[in-house]
C-alpha distance (Angstrom), angle and dihedral (degrees) to the residues before:
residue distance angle dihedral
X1 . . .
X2 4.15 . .
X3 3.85 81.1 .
X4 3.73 84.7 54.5
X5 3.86 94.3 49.8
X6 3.77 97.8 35.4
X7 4.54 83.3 58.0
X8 4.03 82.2 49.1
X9 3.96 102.3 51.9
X10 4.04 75.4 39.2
X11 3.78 91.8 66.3
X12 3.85 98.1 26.0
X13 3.99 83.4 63.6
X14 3.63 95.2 53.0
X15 3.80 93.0 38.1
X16 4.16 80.0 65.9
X17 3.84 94.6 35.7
X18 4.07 91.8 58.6
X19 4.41 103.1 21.9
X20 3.20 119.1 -172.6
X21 3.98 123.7 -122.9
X22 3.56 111.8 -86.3
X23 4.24 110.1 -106.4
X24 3.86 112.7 -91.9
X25 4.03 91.9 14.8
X26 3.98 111.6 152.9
X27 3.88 116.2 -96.2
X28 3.78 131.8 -120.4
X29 3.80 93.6 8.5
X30 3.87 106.3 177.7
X31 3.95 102.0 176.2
X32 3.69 104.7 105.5
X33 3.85 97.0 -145.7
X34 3.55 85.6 50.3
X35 3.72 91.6 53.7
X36 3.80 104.5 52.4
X37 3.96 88.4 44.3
X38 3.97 82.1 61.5
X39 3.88 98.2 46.3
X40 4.14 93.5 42.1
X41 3.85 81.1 53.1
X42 3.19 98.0 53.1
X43 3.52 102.1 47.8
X44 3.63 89.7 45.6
X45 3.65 89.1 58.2
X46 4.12 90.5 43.0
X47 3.90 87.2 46.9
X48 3.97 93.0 53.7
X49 4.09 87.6 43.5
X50 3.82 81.2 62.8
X51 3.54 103.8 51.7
X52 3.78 90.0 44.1
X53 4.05 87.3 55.8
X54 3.83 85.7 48.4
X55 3.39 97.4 51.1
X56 3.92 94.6 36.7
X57 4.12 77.3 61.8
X58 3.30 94.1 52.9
X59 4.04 89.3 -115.5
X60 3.38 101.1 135.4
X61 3.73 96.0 161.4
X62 4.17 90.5 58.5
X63 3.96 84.4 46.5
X64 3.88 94.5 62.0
X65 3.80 83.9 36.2
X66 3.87 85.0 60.0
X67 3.92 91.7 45.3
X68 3.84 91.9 51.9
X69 3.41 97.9 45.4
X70 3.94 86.7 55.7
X71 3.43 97.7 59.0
X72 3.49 91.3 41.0
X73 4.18 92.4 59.0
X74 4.06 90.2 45.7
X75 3.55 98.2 -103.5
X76 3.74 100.4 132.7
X77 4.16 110.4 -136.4
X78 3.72 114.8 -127.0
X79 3.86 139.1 -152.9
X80 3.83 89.5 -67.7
X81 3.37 96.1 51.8
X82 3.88 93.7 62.3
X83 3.78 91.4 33.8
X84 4.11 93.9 57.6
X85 3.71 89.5 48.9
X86 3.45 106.9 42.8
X87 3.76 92.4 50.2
X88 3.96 85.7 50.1
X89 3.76 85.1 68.2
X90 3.42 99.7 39.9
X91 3.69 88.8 58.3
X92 3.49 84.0 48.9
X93 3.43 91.1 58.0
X94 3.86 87.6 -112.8
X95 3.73 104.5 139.0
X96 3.76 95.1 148.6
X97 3.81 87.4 58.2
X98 3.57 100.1 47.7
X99 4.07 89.7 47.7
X100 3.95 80.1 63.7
X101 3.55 96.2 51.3
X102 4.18 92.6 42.2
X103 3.50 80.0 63.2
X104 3.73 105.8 38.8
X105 3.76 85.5 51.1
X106 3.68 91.1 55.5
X107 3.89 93.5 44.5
X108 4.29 83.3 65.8
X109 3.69 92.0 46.7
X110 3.49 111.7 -93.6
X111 3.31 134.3 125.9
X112 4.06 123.1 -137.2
X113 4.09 122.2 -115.6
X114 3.86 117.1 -117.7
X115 4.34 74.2 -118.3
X116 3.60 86.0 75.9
X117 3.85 102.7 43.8
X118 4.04 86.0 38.1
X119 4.05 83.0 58.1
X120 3.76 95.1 53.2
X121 4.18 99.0 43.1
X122 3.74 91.5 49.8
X123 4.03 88.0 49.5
X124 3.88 87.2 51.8
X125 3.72 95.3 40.8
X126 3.72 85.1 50.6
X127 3.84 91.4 56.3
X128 3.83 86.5 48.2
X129 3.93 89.9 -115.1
X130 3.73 99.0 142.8
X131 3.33 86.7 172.7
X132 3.41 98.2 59.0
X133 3.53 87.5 44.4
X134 4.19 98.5 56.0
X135 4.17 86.4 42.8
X136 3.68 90.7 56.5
X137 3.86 91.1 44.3
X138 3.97 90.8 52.7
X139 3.92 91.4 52.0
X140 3.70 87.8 47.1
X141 3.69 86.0 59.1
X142 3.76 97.7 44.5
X143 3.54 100.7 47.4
X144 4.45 82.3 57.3
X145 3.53 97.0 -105.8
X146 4.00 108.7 131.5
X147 4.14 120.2 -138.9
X148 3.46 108.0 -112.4
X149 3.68 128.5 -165.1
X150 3.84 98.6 -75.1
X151 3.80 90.4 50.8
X152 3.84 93.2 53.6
X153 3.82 93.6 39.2
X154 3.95 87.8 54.9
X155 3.96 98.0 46.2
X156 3.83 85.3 46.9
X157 3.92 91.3 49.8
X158 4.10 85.0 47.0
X159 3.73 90.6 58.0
X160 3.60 86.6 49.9
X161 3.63 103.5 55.6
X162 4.12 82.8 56.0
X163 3.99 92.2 45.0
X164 3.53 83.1 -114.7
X165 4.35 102.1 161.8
X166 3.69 100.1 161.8
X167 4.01 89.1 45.4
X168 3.74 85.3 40.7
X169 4.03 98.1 48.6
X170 3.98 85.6 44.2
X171 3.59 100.3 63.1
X172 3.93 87.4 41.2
X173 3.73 90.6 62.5
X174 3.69 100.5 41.2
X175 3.81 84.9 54.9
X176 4.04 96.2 54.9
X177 3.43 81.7 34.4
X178 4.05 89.3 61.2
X179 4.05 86.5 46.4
X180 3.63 89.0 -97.3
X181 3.83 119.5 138.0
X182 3.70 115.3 -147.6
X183 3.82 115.8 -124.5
X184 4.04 126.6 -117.1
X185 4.06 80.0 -100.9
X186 3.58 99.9 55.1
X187 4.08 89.2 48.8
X188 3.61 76.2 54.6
X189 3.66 95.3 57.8
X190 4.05 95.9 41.9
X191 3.99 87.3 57.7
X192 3.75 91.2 48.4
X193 3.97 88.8 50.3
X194 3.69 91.7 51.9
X195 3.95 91.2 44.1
X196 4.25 93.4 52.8
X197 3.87 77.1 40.2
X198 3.68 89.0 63.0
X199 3.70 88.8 -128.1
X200 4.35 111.2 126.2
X201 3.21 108.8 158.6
X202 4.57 86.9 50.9
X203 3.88 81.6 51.8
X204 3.76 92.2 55.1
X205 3.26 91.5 50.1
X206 3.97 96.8 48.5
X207 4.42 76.8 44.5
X208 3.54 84.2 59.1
X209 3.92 106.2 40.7
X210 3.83 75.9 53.0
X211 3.72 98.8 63.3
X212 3.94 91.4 40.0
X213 3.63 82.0 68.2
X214 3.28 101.1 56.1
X215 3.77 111.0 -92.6
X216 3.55 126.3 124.9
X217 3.54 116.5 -140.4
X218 3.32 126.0 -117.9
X219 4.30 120.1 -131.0
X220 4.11 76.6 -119.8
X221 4.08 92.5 58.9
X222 4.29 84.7 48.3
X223 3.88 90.2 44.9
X224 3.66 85.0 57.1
X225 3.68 102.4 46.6
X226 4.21 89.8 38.9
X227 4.22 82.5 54.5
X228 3.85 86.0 60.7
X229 3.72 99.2 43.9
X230 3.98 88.6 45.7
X231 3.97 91.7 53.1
X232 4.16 86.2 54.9
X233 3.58 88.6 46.8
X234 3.83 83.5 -120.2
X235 3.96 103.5 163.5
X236 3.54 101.2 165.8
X237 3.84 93.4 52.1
X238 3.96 92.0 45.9
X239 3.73 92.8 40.7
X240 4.14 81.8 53.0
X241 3.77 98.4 61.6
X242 3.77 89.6 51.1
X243 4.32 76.2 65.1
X244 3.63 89.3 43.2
X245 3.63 93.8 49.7
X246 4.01 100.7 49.8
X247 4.09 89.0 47.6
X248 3.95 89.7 57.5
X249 3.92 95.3 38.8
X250 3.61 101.6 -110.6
X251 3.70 117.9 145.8
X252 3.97 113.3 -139.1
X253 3.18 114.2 -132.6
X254 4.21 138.8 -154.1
X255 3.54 92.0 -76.8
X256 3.60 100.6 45.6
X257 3.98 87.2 52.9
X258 3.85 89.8 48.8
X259 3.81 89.7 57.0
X260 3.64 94.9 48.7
X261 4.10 87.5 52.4
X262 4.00 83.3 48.8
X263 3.74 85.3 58.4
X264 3.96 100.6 52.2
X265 4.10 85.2 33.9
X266 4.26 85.7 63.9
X267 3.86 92.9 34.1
X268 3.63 88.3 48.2
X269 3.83 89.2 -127.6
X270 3.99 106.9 158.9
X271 3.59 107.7 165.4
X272 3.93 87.3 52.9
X273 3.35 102.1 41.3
X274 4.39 83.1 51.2
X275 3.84 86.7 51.6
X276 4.37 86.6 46.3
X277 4.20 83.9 57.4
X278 3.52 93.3 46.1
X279 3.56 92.8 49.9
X280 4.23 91.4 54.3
X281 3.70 83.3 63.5
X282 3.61 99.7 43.8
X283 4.34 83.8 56.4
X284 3.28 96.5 52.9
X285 3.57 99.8 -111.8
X286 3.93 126.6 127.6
X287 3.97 118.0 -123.8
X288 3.96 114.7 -120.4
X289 3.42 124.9 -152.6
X290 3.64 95.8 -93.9
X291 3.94 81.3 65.9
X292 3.58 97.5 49.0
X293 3.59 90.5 47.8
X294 3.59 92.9 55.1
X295 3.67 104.4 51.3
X296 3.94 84.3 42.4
X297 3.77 84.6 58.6
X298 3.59 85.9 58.5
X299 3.46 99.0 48.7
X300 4.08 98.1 47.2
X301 4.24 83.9 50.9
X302 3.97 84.7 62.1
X303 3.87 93.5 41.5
X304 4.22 95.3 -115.9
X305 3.79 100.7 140.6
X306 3.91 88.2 161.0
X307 3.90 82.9 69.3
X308 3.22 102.3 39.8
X309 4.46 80.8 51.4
X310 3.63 83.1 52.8
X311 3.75 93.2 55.2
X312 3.81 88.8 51.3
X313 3.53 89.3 60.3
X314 3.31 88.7 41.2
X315 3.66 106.5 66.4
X316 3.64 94.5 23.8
X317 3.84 79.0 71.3
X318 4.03 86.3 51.6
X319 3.48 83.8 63.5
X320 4.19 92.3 -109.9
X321 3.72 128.1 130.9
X322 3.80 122.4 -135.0
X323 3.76 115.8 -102.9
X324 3.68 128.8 -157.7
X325 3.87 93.1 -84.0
X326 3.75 92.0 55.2
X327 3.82 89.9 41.4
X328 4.13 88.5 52.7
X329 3.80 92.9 47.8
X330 4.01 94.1 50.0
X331 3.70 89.6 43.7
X332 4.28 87.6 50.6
X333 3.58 88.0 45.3
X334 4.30 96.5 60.7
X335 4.53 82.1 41.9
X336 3.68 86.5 54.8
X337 3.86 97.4 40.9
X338 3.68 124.2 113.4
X339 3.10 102.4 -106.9
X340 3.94 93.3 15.1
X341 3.69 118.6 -119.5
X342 3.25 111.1 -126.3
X343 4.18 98.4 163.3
X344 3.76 90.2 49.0
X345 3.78 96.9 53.0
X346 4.06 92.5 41.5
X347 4.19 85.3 50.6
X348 3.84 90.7 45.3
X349 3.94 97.6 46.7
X350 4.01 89.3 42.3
X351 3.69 90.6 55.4
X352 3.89 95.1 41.0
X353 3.81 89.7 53.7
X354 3.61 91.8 51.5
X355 3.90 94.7 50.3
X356 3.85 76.5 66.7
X357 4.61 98.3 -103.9
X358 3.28 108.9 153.3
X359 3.57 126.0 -124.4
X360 3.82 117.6 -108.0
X361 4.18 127.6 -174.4
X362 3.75 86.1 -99.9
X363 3.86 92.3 61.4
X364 3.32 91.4 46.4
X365 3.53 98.7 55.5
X366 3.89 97.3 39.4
X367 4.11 86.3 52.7
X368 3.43 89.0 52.6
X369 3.90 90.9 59.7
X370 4.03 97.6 38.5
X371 3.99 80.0 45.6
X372 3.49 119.9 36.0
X373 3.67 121.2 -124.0
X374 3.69 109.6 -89.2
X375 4.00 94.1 39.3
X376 3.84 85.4 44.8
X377 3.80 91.4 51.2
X378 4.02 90.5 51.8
X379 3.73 95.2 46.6
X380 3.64 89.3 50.0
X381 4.17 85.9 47.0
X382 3.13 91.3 48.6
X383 3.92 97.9 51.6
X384 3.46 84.1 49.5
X385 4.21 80.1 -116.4
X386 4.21 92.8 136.9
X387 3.39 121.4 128.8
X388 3.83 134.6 72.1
């Protein structure tokens, strides 16, 4: 493999030692001045090919080795140059490295691309430093380099991986305010801020602004607003977007059904979220476990373990096992059962742990309650299931 490399920087050098005329260049030029314009071009532009293969590679030390050795042989490096490298190191992960070449670049005269900034915010925003993110923004801004769009849709995406909404709903406004106008993705981003920020109904309204603008949500954008209506147990505004949905032609899909069962599941709603698995059936689409688990959820709240039986059957009959989740909620359902069902849960745990589940915190402590400590403690002993 170094033999490999060593035959590469072989060629790359003589691929710079003997360029070839850039495509489209004029023909039988004679003026001298003209000439050595034409050759420091092209070697600039076979230079900068080099670094890009180096840092394509990964070999970021050979790509500042191609950088120095261009300045060294009088062929002045340019804007792309800088650009390649520094977003080399960002990828890398680099920032303090490319914060030395911002400034090296500016110490020859050049000035860096909003490319290169864009590159470093998004690597901060994607580290959740928001910090990071707004300092890098402000030295955009004071070196004369204005935001664009991709700099204001990543700061608002970097408030939203905190839940930030007021941070979030900031940078929105300073970017219409700037004449900007925020793509469908960065809508995108301002919902998820409010969702994280436990906010739904603000995120429906940011859904909404959205749409007034001319972009058609996606059944992904309503998955993520019906995810933060389902976590507030909100089933009037979850059931709502499946309104919303059919008046602007988007199909819902499995997931956006699951979140609407989350809903009645935390609002304890069990005649809705009955009418919600109906209506997967009634669309043509096929429940998957996450489904069943959810409306078994619901059931085991209320204490029906013959339902939540039924369900077994149910999906077993779909051709799906039962997971952990769906294991938990059966289990919860004989605890909660008037009067509880101790055999039943003891059979169904047995025969889960046979089919080879593993046993999680959450199945310890819902066993406990269908169980009883001490005859919990003996199953588990006798399972060989003790321990932490």
């Amino acid at each position: 493999q170094q033999q490999q490399q060593q035959q590469r920087r072989q060629q790359d050098s003589k691929d710079v030692a003997a360029p070839e005329s850039p495509k489209g260049s004029a023909k039988g030029c004679t003026k001298k001045g003209q000439t050595a314009a034409g050759h420091a071009s092209t070697k600039a532009i076979n230079y900068n090919r080099l670094i890009s293969r180096a840092v394509e590679q990964d070999d970021m030390i050979q790509a500042e080795a191609w950088l120095e050795r261009m300045s060294n042989n009088g062929v002045k490096p340019n804007e792309v140059s800088f650009d390649t490298l520094i977003q080399g190191w960002v990828k890398r992960g680099d920032l303090a490295r490319a914060e030395v070449l911002l400034d090296k670049m500016a110490a020859v005269g050049l000035e860096p691309t909003a490319t290169c900034f864009n590159a470093i915010i998004s690597t901060c925003s994607l580290a959740g430093d928001i910090s990071g993110a707004t300092a890098w923004c402000s030295r955009m801004r004071s070196r004369g380099i204005l935001p664009t769009v991709t700099t204001y849709s990543t700061m608002v995406d970097a408030c939203a991986k905190g839940g930030d909404i007021e941070g979030a709903e900031m940078w929105m406004e300073s970017m219409e305010a700037s004449g900007l106008q925020p793509k469908a993705v960065t809508y995108s981003s301002m919902v998820d801020a409010c969702i994280k920020g436990g906010d739904p109904k603000r995120a429906h309204q940011w859904h909404l602004r959205m749409q007034a603008k001319g972009f058609k949500p996606s059944a992904y954008s309503f998955s993520v607003l019906m995810n933060g209506f389902a976590k507030a147990g909100n089933v009037d505004g979850a059931a709502g977007l499946l309104s919303e949905m059919a008046l602007l032609g988007v199909k819902p899909n499995i997931i956006i059904y699951s979140g609407l069962l989350h809903a009645c599941t935390v609002a304890r709603k069990v005649k809705v979220a009955e009418q919600v698995f109906q209506q997967i059936r009634v669309d043509g689409l096929k429940p998957n476990i996450v489904t069943y688990a959810s409306l078994a959820l619901t059931y085991a709240n209320a204490g029906l373990w013959s339902k939540v039986e039924g369900l077994l059957e149910e999906l077993m009959q779909d051709s799906l096992t039962m997971n952990s989740h769906f294991l938990f909620a059966l289990l919860l359902s004989y605890s909660k059962g008037k009067p509880r069902q101790s055999d039943r849960a003891e059979a169904a745990f047995r025969k889960a742990m046979a089919s080879g589940m593993e046993i999680n915190q959450h199945l310890r402590s819902v066993l406990n309650s269908a169980l009883g400590r001490p005859r919990c403690q003996n199953v588990l002993q006798d399972l060989k299931l003790v321990g932490p």
